[in-house]
C-alpha positions in Angstrom: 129.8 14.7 -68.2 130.6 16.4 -71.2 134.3 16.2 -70.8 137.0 15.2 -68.6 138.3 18.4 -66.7 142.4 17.6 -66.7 145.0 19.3 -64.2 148.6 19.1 -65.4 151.3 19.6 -62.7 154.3 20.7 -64.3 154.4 22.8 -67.7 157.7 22.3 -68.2 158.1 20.5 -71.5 156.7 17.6 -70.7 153.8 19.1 -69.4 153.2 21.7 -72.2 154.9 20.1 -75.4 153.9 16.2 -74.8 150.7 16.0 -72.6 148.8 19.4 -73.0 148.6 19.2 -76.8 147.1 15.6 -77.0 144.9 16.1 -73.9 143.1 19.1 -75.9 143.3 17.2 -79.2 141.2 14.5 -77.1 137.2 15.3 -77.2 136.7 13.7 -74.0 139.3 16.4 -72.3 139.8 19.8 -71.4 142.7 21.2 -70.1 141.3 22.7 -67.1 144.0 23.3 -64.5 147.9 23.9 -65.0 149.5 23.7 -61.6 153.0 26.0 -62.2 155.1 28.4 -60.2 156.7 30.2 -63.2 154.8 33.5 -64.2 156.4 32.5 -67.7 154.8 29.6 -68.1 151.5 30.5 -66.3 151.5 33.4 -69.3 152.2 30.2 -71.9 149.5 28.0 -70.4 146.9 30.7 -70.3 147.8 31.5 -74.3 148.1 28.7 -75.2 144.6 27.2 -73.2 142.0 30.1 -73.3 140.2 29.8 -69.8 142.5 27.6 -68.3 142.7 27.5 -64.2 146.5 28.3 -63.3 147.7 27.5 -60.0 150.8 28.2 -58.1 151.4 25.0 -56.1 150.3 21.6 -56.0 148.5 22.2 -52.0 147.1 25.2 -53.9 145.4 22.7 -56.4 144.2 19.7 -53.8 142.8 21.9 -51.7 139.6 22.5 -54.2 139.5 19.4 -56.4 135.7 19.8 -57.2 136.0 20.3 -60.2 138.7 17.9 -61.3 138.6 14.8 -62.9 141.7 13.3 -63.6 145.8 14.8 -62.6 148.4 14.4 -64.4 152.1 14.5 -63.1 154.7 16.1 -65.2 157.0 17.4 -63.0 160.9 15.8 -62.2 161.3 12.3 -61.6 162.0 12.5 -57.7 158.3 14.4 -57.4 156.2 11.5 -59.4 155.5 9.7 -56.5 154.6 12.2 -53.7 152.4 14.0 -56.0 150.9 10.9 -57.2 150.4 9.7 -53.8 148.4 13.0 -52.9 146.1 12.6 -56.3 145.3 9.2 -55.2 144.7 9.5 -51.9 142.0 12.3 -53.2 140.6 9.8 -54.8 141.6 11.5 -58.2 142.4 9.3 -61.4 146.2 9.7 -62.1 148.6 9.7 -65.2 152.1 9.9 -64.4 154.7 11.1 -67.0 158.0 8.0 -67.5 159.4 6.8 -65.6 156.9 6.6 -63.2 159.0 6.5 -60.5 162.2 6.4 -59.2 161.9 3.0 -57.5 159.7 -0.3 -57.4 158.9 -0.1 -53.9 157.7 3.9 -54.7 155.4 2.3 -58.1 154.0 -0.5 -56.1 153.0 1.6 -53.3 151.0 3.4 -56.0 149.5 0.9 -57.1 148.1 -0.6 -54.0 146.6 3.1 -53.0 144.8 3.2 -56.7 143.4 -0.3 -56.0 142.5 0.9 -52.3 140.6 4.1 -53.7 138.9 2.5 -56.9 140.4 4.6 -59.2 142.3 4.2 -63.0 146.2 4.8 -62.8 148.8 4.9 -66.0 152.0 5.7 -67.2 152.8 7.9 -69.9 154.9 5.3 -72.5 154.3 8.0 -75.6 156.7 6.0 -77.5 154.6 2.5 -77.1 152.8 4.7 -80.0 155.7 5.7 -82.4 155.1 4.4 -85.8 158.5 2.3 -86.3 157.1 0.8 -83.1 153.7 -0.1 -84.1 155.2 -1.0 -86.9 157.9 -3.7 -85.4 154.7 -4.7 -83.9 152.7 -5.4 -86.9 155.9 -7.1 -88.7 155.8 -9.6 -85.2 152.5 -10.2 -85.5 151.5 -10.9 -89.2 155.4 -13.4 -88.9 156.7 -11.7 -92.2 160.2 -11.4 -89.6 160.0 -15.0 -88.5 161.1 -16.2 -85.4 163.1 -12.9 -83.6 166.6 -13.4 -82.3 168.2 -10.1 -81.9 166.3 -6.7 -81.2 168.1 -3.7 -81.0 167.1 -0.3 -80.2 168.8 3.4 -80.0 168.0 6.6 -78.7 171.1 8.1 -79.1 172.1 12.2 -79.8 175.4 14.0 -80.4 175.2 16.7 -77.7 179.3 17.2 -76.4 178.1 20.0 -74.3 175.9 19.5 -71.4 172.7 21.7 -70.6 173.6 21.6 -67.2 169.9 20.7 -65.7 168.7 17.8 -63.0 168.9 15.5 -65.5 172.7 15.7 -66.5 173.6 17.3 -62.5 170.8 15.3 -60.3 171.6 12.2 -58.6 170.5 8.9 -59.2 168.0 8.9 -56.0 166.5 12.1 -57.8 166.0 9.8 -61.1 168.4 12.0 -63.4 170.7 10.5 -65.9 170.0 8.8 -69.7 169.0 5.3 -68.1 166.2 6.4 -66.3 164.7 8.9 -69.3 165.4 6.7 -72.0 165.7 3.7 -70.9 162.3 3.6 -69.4 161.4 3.9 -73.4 163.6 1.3 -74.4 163.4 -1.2 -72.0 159.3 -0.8 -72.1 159.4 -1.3 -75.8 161.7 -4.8 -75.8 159.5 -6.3 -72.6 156.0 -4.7 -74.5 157.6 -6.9 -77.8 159.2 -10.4 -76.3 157.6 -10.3 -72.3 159.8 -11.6 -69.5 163.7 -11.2 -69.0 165.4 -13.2 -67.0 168.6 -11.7 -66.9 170.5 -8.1 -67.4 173.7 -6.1 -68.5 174.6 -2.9 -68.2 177.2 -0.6 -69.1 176.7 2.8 -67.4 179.1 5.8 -68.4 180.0 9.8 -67.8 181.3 11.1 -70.7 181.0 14.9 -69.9 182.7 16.9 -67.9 180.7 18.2 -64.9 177.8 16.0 -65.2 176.6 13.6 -62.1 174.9 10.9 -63.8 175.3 8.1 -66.7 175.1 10.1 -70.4 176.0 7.1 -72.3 174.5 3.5 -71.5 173.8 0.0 -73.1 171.3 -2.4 -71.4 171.5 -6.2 -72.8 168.1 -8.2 -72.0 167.7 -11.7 -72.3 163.8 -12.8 -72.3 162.7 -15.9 -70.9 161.8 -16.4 -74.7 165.3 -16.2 -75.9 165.0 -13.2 -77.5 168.0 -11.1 -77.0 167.3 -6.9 -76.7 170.5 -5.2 -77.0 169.9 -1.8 -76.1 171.9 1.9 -76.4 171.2 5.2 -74.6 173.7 7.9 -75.4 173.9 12.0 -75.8 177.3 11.6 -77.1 177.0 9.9 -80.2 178.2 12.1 -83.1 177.1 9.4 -85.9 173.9 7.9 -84.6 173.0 3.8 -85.3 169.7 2.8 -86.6 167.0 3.5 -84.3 165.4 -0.4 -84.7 167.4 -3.5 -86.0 165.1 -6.4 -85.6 166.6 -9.9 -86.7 164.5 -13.0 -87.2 164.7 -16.6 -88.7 163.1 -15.3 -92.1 163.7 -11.3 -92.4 165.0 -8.3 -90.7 163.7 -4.8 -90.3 166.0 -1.5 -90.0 164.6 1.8 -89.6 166.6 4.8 -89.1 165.4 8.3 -87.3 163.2 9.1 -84.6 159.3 9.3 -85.2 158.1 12.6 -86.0 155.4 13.0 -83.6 157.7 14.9 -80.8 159.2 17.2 -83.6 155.8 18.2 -85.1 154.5 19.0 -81.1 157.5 20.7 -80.0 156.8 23.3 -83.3 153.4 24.2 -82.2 151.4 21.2 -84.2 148.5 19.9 -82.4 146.8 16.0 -84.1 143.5 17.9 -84.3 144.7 21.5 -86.1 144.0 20.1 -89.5 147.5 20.7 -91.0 147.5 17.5 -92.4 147.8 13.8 -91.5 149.2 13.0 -87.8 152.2 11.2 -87.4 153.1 10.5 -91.0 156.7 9.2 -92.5 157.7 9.9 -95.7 158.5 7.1 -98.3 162.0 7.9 -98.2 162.2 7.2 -94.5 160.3 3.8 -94.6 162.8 1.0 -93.2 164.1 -1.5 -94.9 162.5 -5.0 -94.8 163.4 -8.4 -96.2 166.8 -10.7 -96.1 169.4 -10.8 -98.7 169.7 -9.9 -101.4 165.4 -8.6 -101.7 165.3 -6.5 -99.2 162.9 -3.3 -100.3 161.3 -0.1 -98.2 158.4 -1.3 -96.1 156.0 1.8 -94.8 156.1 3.1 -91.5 153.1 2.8 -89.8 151.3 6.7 -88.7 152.5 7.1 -85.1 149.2 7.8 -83.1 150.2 9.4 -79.4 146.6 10.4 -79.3 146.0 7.2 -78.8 147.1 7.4 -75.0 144.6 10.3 -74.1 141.4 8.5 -76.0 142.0 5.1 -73.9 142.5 6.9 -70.7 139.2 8.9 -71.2 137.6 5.5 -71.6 139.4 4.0 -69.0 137.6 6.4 -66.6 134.4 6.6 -68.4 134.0 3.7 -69.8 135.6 1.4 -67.3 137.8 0.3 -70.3 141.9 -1.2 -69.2 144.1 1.9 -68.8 146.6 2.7 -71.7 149.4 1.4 -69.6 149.2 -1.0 -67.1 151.6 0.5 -64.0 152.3 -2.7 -63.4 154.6 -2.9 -66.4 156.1 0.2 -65.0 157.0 -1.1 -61.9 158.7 -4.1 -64.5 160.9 -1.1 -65.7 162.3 0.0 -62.7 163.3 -2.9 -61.7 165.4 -3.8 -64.5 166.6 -0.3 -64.5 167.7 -1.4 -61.4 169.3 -4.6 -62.5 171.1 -3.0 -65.0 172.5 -0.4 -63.0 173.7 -3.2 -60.7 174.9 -4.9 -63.2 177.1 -1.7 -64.6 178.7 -1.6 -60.6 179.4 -5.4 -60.2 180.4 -5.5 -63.9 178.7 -8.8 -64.6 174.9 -10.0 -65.7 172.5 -9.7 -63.5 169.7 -12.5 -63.1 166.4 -11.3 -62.2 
C-alpha cells in the first residue's frame, strides 16, 4: 500500500483547516474523499486537493468504500456518533474530531463496535500536541517544577457578539456550548498531565444575549493525586489570563497566548510547504520559569500536530497504539458531565 486513501466527512473548518492540511502533510496519506453537501466547499476541496473524490452525502460515500482506508468525522458534535457507528460497522478505521461524542454511553458504544470489527479508533486531541503543552510536559517530567499543586489552564476570547451558529444556538443534547469544545481540550490536557479525578466543580454561564448554551465556564478538578486543575472556558473575556499557570513545590511555569499551529493553518500554511520551521514560538513568547525572585524565559517547545496523523498511519499499518486512546475520551465526557451537574446542583461533584 503506498498510502493510506483518507475520506473526511465534513469540510467545514474543522475538516478543511485542522485535518485536511496535516493528513496531506503525512506521507502515509492522501486525501482521497471529501464527503460535503456545499458546492462551495466541494469547489474548495477540489482546489485545494487536486484529484480529490467529492461526495454529496455520507450514504453516498459507504455505499463504495473500496477504495478507502480510514474516515474521518468532522462534522457537528450531535453527528460523531452515528457517522462513526456507520464507518465502523464497515469495518473502516475511524478518527473522530473532539469531543468525540456527545455522551459516555454514545463513546463506549464505539468502542465496543471497534473492538467487535478489529479495527484502530481515535480522537482528534490536536492540542495534546501544542508546544506550551509538550512543554508543561517536559517541565513534569525532567522535576525542574517539583512536586505540582495547582494547574491552571485558559482558553478564553473577547467576542461580545455572538456568531449565531449550533454552537452558541444548539442545545446541550446537540453538544453545542464552550464546555463541550473547549473543555474537551482542557479537561483532556489536566487528566493527560495528573491521571484520575475524583471529584468536580463547575460554574456554567450565558453571558450573551440570544445564545442557548454556556459561553463562559470554569471546571475545578481534583485528582486522586492531589493535584488541583482549575480550569476557564470563556468568549467573553475582554482581558485574557495566562493560557498555563503551573505551581509546584520548587518552580512555576506561566505562559501566555495560544500556540501558533491553528493560526499558521487557518492562513493557508501547510507543516510540509517549506516556509519555514513548523510550530515555532518566538523568544519573546517563551514562558516564564523559575520561583522568586530568578525566574527567566524558558523556550517553548515546537508544537507538532503532525504528530496525530504519523501515529495513526502506524496505528493501521503498523499495528502501533492509536494517537489517542478513546478510552480517555469516554473519561472526558464524563466529567463534562459531572461538571455540568455540578453547575445545576451548585455543589462538587464526586465521581
Amino acid at each position: 500500500m503506498s498510502s493510506l486513501q483518507v475520506a473526511i466527512v465534513g469540510y467545514g473548518l474543522a475538516g478543511s483547516v485542522f485535518h485536511a492540511p496535516l493528513i496531506a502533510a503525512q506521507p502515509r496519506m492522501r486525501v482521497a474523499t471529501v464527503v460535503t453537501a456545499s458546492a462551495e466547499r466541494a469547489e474548495q476541496a477540489r482546489r485545494e486537493h487536486p484529484g480529490v473524490r467529492v461526495v454529496a452525502s455520507a450514504d453516498e460515500l459507504f455505499a463504495d468504500i473500496a477504495a478507502i482506508d480510514l474516515v474521518v468525522i468532522a462534522t457537528p458534535n450531535r453527528t460523531h456518533a452515528p457517522l462513526a457507528r456507520q464507518a465502523l460497522d464497515a469495518g473502516l478505521p475511524v478518527v473522530v474530531d473532539k469531543p468525540f461524542t456527545v455522551n459516555a454511553a454514545e463513546g463506549e458504544d464505539l468502542i465496543a463496535r471497534a473492538e467487535q470489527a478489529g479495527v484502530a479508533l481515535s480522537v482528534f486531541q490536536n492540542r495534546r500536541w501544542d508546544g506550551d503543552f509538550r512543554t508543561v510536559r517536559q517541565l513534569i517530567s525532567d522535576g525542574r517544577l517539583g512536586e505540582v499543586r495547582r494547574f491552571e489552564s485558559r482558553f478564553e476570547r473577547w467576542r461580545p457578539v455572538p456568531k449565531g451558529g449550533w454552537r452558541e444556538i444548539g442545545s446541550v443534547d446537540e453538544g453545542a456550548g464552550l464546555l463541550f469544545d473547549l473543555g474537551s481540550h482542557l479537561i483532556d490536557q489536566a487528566v493527560t498531565l495528573f491521571g484520575p479525578v475524583h471529584s468536580v466543580y463547575g460554574e456554567l454561564d450565558r453571558r450573551r444575549p440570544g445564545i442557548q448554551t454556556d459561553d463562559d465556564a470554569f471546571v475545578a478538578l481534583t485528582h486522586t493525586c492531589g493535584v488541583r486543575s482549575h480550569l476557564w472556558m470563556s468568549a467573553v473575556t475582554p482581558q485574557l489570563g495566562p493560557r498555563l499557570r503551573v505551581l509546584g513545590s520548587e518552580a512555576g511555569y506561566v505562559t501566555y497566548g495560544l500556540d501558533p499551529q491553528e493560526d499558521a493553518l487557518r492562513a493557508g500554511r501547510r507543516p510540509d510547504d517549506g516556509d519555514g520551521p513548523w510550530g515555532t514560538v518566538e523568544s519573546e513568547r517563551w514562558g516564564l520559569l523559575g520561583a522568586e525572585p530568578e525566574i527567566g524565559p524558558f523556550p517553548t517547545l515546537a508544537g507538532d500536530y503532525p504528530a496525530f496523523y504519523s501515529a495513526m498511519a502506524a496505528a493501521i499499518l503498523d499495528g502501533a497504539p492509536v494517537p489517542v486512546d478513546p478510552r480517555d475520551a469516554v473519561t472526558t465526557l464524563r466529567l463534562l458531565d459531572a461538571a455540568r451537574r455540578s453547575a445545576a446542583l451548585g455543589e462538587i461533584v464526586t465521581v
